[in-house]
PAMARFI-416537 format. One line per 10 residues: number of its first residue (from 1); for each residue x, z, y of C-alpha. Coordinates in nm, 3 decimals. Each point is the difference from the previous one (the first is absolute). Example, Ala and Ser with C-alpha at 12.3 -4.5 7.8 and 13.67 -1.06 7.14 Angstrom:
% residues 2
1 = 1.230 0.780 -0.450; 0.137 -0.066 0.344
***
This chain:
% residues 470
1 = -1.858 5.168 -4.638; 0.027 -0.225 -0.317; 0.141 0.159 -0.300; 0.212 -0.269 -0.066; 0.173 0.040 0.412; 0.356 0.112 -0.069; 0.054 0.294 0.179; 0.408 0.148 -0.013; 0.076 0.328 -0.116; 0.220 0.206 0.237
11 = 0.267 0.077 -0.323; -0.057 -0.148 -0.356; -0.203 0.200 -0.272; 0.176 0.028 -0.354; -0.319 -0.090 -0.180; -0.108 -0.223 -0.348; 0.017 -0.366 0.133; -0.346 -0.169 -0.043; 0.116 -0.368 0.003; 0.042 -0.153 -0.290
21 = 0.386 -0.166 0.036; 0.035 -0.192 -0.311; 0.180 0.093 -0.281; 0.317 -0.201 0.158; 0.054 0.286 0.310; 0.100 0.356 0.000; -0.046 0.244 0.230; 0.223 0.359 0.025; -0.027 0.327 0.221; 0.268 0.296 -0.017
31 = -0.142 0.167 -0.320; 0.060 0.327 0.260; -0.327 -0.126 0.216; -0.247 0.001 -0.348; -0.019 -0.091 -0.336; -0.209 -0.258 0.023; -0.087 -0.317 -0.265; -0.032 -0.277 0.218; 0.132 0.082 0.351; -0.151 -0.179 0.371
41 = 0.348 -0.172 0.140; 0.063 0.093 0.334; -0.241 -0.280 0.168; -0.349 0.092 -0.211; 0.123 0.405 0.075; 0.000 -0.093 0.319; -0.319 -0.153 0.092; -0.363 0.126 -0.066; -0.147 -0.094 -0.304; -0.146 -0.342 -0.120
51 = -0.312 -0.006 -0.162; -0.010 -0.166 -0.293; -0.197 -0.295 0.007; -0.235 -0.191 -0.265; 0.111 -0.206 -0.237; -0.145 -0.343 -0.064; -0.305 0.020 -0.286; -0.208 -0.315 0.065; 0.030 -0.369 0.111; 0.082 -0.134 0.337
61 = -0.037 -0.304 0.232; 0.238 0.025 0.360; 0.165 -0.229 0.221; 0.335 0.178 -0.054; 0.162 0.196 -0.282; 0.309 0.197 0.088; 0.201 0.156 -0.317; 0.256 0.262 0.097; -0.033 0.262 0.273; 0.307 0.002 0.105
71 = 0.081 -0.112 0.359; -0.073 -0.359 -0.053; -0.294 0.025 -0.173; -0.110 0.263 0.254; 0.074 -0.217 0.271; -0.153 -0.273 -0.097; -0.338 0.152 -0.061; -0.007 0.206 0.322; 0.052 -0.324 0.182; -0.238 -0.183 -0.215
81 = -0.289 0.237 0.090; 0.084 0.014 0.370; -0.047 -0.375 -0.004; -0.351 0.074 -0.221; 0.125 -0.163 -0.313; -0.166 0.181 -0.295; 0.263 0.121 -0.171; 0.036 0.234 -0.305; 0.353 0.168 -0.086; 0.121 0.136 -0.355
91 = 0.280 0.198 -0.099; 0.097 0.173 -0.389; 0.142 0.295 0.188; -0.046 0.177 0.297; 0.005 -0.143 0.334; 0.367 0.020 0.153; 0.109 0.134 -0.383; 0.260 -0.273 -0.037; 0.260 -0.154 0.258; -0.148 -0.008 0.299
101 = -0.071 0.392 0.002; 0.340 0.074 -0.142; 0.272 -0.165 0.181; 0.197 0.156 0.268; -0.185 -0.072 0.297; 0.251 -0.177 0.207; -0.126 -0.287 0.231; 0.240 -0.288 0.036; -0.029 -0.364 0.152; 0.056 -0.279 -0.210
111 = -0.186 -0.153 -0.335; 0.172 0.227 -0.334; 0.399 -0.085 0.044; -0.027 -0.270 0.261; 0.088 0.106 0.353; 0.039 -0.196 0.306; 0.264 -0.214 -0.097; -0.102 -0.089 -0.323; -0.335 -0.153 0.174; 0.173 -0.204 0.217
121 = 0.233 -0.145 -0.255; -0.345 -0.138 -0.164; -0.226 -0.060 0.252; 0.007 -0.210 0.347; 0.100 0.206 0.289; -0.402 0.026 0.149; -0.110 0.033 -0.402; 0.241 0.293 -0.021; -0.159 0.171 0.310; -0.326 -0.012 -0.128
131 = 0.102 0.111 -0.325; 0.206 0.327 0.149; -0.298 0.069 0.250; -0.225 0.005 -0.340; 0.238 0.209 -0.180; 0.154 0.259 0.257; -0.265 0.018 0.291; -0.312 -0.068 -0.097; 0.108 0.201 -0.358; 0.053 0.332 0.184
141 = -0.294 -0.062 0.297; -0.195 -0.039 -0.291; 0.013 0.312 -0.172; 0.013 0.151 0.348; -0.343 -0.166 0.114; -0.190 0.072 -0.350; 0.109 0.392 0.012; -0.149 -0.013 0.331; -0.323 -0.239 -0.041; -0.068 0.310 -0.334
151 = 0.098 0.335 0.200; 0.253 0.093 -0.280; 0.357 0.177 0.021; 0.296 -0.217 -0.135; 0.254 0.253 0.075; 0.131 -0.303 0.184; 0.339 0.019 0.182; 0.214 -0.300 0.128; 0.346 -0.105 -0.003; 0.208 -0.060 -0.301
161 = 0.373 -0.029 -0.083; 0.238 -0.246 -0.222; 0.304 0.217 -0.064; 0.312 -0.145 -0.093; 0.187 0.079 -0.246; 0.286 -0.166 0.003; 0.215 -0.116 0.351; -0.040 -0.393 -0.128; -0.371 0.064 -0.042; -0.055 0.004 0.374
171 = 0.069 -0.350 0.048; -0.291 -0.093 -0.180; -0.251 0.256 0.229; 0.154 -0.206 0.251; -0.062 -0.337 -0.157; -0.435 0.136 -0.051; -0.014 0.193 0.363; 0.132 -0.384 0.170; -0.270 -0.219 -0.271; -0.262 0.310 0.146
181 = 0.063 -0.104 0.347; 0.006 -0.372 -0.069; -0.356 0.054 -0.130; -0.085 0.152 0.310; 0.003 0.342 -0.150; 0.226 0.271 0.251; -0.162 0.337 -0.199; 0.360 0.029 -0.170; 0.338 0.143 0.117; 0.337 0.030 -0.179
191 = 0.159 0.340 0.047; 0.338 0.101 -0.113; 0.154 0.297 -0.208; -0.011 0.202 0.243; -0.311 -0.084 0.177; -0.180 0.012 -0.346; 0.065 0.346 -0.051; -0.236 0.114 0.263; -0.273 -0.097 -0.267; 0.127 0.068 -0.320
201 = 0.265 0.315 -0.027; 0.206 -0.138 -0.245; 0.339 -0.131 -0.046; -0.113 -0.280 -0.233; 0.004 -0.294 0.230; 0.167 -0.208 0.201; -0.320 -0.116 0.257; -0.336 -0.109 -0.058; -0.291 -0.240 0.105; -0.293 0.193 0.179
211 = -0.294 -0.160 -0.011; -0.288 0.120 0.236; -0.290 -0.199 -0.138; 0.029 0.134 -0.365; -0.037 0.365 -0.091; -0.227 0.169 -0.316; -0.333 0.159 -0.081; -0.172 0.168 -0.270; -0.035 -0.297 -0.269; -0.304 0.167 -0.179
221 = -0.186 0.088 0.283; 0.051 -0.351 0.116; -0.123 -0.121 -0.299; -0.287 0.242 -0.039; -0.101 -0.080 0.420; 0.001 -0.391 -0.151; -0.291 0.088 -0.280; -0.156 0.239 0.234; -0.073 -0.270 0.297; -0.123 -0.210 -0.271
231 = -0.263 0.217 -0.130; -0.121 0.096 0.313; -0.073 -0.418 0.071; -0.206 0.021 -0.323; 0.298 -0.085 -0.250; 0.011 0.087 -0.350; 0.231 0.114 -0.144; 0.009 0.084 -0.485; 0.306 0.232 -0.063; 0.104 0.021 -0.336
241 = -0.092 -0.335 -0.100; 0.250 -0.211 -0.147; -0.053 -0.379 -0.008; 0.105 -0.179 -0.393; -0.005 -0.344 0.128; -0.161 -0.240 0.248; -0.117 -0.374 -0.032; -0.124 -0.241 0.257; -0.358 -0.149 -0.029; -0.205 -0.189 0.154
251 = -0.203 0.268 0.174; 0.355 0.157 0.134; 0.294 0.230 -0.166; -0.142 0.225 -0.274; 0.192 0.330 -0.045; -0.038 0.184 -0.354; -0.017 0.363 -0.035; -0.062 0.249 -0.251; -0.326 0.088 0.094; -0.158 -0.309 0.202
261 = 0.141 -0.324 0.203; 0.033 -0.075 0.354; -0.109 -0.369 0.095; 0.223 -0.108 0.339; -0.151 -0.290 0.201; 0.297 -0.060 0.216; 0.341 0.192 -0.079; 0.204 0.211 -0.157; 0.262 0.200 0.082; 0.238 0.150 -0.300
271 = 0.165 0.275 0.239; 0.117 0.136 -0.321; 0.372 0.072 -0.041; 0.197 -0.316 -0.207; -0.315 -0.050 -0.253; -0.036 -0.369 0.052; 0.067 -0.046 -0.360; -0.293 0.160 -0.129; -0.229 -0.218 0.232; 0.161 -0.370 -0.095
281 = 0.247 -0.048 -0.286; 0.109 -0.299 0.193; 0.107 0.144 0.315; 0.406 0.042 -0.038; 0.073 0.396 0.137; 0.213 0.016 0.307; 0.105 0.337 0.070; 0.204 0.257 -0.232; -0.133 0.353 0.020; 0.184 0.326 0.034
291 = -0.043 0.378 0.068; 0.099 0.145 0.296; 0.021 0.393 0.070; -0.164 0.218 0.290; 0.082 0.398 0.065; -0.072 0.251 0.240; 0.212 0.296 0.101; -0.063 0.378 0.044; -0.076 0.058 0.367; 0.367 -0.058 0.187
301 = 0.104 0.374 0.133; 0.005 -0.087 0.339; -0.215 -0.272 0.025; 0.068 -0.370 -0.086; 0.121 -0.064 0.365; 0.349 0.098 -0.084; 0.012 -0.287 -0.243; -0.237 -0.223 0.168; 0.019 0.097 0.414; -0.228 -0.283 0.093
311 = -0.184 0.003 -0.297; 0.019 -0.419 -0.133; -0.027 -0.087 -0.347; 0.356 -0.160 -0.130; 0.071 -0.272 -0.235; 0.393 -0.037 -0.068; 0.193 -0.326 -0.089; 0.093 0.113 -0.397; -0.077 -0.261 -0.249; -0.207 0.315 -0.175
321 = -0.129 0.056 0.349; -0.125 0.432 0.110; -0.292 0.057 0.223; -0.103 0.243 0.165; -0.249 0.213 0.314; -0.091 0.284 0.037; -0.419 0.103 -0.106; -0.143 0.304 0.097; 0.075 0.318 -0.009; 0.318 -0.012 0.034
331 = 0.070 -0.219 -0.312; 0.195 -0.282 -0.112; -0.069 -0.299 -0.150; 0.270 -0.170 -0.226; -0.014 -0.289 -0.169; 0.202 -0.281 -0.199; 0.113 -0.142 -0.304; -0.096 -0.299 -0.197; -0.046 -0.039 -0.383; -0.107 -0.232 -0.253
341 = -0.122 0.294 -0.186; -0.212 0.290 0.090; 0.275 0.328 0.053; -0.105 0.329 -0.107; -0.100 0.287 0.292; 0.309 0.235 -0.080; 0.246 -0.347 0.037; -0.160 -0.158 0.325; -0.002 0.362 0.134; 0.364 0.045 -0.052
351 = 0.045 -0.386 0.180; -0.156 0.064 0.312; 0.151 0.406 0.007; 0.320 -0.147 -0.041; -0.057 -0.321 0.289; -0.184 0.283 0.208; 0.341 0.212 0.026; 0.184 -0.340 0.027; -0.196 -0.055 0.315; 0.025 0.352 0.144
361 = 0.268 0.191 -0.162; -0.068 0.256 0.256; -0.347 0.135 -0.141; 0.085 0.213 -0.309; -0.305 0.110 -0.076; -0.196 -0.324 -0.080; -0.271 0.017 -0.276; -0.310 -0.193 -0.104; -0.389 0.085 -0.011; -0.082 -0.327 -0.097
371 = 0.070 -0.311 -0.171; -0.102 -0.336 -0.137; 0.001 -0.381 -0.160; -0.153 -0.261 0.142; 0.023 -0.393 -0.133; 0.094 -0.284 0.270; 0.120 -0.355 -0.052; 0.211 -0.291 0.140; 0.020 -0.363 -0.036; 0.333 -0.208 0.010
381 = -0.023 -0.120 0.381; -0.043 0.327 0.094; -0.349 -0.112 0.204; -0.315 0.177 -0.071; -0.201 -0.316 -0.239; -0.369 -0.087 0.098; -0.175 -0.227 -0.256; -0.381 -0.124 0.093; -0.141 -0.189 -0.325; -0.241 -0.284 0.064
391 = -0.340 0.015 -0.253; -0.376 0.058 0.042; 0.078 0.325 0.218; 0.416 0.050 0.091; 0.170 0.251 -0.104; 0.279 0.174 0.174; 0.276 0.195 -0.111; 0.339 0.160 0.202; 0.285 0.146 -0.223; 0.391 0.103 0.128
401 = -0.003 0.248 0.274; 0.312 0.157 -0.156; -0.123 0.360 0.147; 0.047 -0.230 0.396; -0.370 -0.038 0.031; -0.262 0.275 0.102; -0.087 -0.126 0.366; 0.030 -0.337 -0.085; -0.231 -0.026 -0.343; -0.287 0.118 0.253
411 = 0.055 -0.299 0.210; 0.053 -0.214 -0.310; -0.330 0.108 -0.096; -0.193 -0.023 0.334; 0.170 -0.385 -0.009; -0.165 -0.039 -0.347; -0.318 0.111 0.130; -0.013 -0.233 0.280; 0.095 -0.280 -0.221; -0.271 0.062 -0.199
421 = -0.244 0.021 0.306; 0.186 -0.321 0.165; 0.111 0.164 0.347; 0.372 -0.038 -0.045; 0.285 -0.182 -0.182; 0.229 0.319 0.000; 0.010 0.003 -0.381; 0.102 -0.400 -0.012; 0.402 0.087 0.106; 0.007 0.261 -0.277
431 = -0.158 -0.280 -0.255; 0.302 -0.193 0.137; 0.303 0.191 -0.113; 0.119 -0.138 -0.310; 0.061 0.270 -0.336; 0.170 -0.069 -0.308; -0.180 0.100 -0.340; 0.201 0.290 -0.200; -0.111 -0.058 -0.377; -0.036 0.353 -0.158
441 = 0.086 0.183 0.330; -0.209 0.243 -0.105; 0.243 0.078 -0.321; 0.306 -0.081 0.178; -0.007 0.302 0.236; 0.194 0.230 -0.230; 0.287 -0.229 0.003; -0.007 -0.204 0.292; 0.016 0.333 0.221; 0.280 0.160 -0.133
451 = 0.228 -0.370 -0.039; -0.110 0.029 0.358; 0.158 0.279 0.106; 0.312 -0.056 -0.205; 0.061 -0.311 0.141; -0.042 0.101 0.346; 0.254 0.311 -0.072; 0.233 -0.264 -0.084; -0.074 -0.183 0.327; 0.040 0.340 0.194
461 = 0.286 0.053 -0.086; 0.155 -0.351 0.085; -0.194 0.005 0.352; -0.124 0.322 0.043; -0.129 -0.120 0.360; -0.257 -0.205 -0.137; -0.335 0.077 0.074; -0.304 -0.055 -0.279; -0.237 0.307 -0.047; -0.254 0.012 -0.272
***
């Protein structure tokens, strides 16, 4: 078996993470389980270990250079070296270490915050099938089909749940399960308040969306399973290795490191998360980043299933939206919040404690083992952007998931892939969705966040029933 297979653990190890996260992302474990400097987050303690691989120390010449291991970049490589494309892939952390390996794991249809009806309202009515098939169906069969085609464990389960919140709420899961089944997509059912509480023991909501084609899976071992099917088709792959800038000549893109350069005869991809401003001055940002906050319980006494009886990971209908599913062992995890500015452990631990016991008042004895930050980021439309930049070699570059994104950034990136091999024109309707520039969004995230949420507790409380989650 290759070293670099992910294999799951049957319970998480409290152990000394071995990624390298970034100086941006924390993570914490109940100071009870260890006193340890630099604690594994639930994901990496749950998984076998990743061997560290090289970093870059000499010049290169490829077809391909992918920057960023994250899903995307993963993706795109693994699909570039099934189709024989030399292709070499760079990251300045670990693989997974970012994103991709630390959101919560929850597969949903749909590209970032557009759902079904959003796509029709900007696309023709056969454009807006294709574009849902690409983004809901082929998304999840995707992830399904590579797990299988690399003999590797997702801890895959199916079915997931949009909880409302609020009684006027469920008029707008009506409004996205009818634009579903316009698109020719039946995998959805609205269930009332009753009806809901056969899957989520709570008396929180007032009915829910159930959605069979969506679900969740381990985000780090799908991430690792990505780089793993790539090195077994010959792909290379320089950890550590942090590009400084990149410049198109005429033998292709040439991509600057520390320590050598890597010469790209016909792409690039920057799967790297909103740094198109250190590649090209010029290029206008379109996304505003935030943090967003992941924990996982104590095992539940009694077992998650009298929270959870059939076991579906839940999104609710908040503005500040909680997630949630059950992970091994008996576990819980929690998620939620959105900030302009990274919160301390002790603060986002108290946030999620206190939405946990919101959620299930019931369970008393709720406590953490772990928690963390990640960094996501959205744009203005609320669609995921896709920029492909026309020189000597293209380069490619996808930004604004807004934490709505891990199934689908693997089928972005097998789309890139066969763009850049010329066997499809998937990637040409994502080109096609129009993004307006945010001038120092990257600065305006402190602010723009929290005027955010004030004005939207204003509009809450002059039409409460209004539905817009973030």
């Amino acid at each position: 078996m290759s070293a670099h297979k992910p294999v799951l653990l049957n319970d998480s190890v409290f152990m000394e993470s071995h990624l390298k996260k970034g100086s941006t992302n924390w993570n914490w474990i109940d100071p009870g389980r260890g006193a340890l400097d630099s604690p594994a987050n639930y994901y990496e303690a749950s998984l076998n270990p990743w061997p560290a691989l090289p970093t870059l120390e000499n010049d290169l010449v490829c077809d391909v250079l992918v920057i960023g291991g994250g899903l995307l970049g993963s993706s795109t490589a693994l699909h570039l070296s099934e189709a024989g494309i030399e292709t070499v892939l760079v990251e300045k952390g670990s693989i997974g270490s970012a994103a991709s390996g630390r959101n919560g794991g929850q597969l949903t249809p749909g590209l970032a915050r557009w759902e079904a009806g959003d796509i029709l309202e900007h696309f023709s009515p056969d454009e807006a099938k294709r574009l849902w098939r690409f983004c809901a169906h082929e998304a999840m069969d995707l992830v399904d089909e590579i797990a299988a085609r690399y003999d590797v464990g997702l801890d895959r389960q199916y079915g997931h749940i949009t909880a409302a919140i609020h009684p006027g709420h469920m008029a707008s899961l009506i409004e996205g399960a009818d634009a579903r089944y316009h698109l020719g997509d039946n995998a959805v059912e609205v269930v009332g308040r009753h009806q809901v509480r056969e899957h989520i023991a709570s008396e929180l909501y007032h009915g829910a969306l159930i959605d069979r084609i969506g679900g969740q899976a381990h985000p780090l071992a799908l991430v690792r399973t990505l780089a793993h099917g790539f090195l077994l088709n010959g792909g290379r792959i320089f950890e550590g290795t942090e590009i400084a800038r990149i410049e198109q000549t005429p033998a292709g893109v040439v991509a600057c490191t520390a320590s050598g350069t890597i010469t790209a005869r016909k792409g690039v991809v920057l799967a790297v998360h909103d740094l198109t401003h250190m590649f090209d001055s010029q290029l206008l940002p379109k996304t505003i980043p935030f943090f967003t906050y992941v924990s996982v319980t104590k095992p539940i006494d009694g077992g998650t299933e009298q929270l959870l009886p059939t076991g579906m990971p839940v999104y609710d209908t908040q503005f500040q939206i909680d997630y949630y599913r059950p992970v091994r062992k008996d576990r819980i995890l929690f998620g939620g919040q959105g900030t302009g500015t990274n919160w301390s452990a002790e603060r986002i631990n108290d946030y999620l404690l206190g939405r946990f016991r919101t959620v299930f008042p019931q369970y008393e004895g709720v406590a953490l083992d772990y928690s963390w930050s990640g960094i996501s980021d959205f744009t203005l439309n609320g669609a995921t952007e896709t920029r492909r930049i026309e020189g000597t070699a293209p380069v490619y570059m996808v930004h604004g998931w807004s934490g709505h994104g891990v199934a689908q950034t693997v089928r972005i990136g097998k789309a890139i892939a066969d763009d850049l091999s010329g066997h499809s024109e998937d990637l040409e309707m994502l080109l096609a969705i129009q993004h307006k520039p945010i001038p120092l969004g990257r600065q305006l995230s402190p602010f723009a966040i929290p005027a955010a949420k004030a004005a939207f507790g204003v509009g809450t409380a002059i039409n409460p029933g209004k539905l817009v989650s973030f």
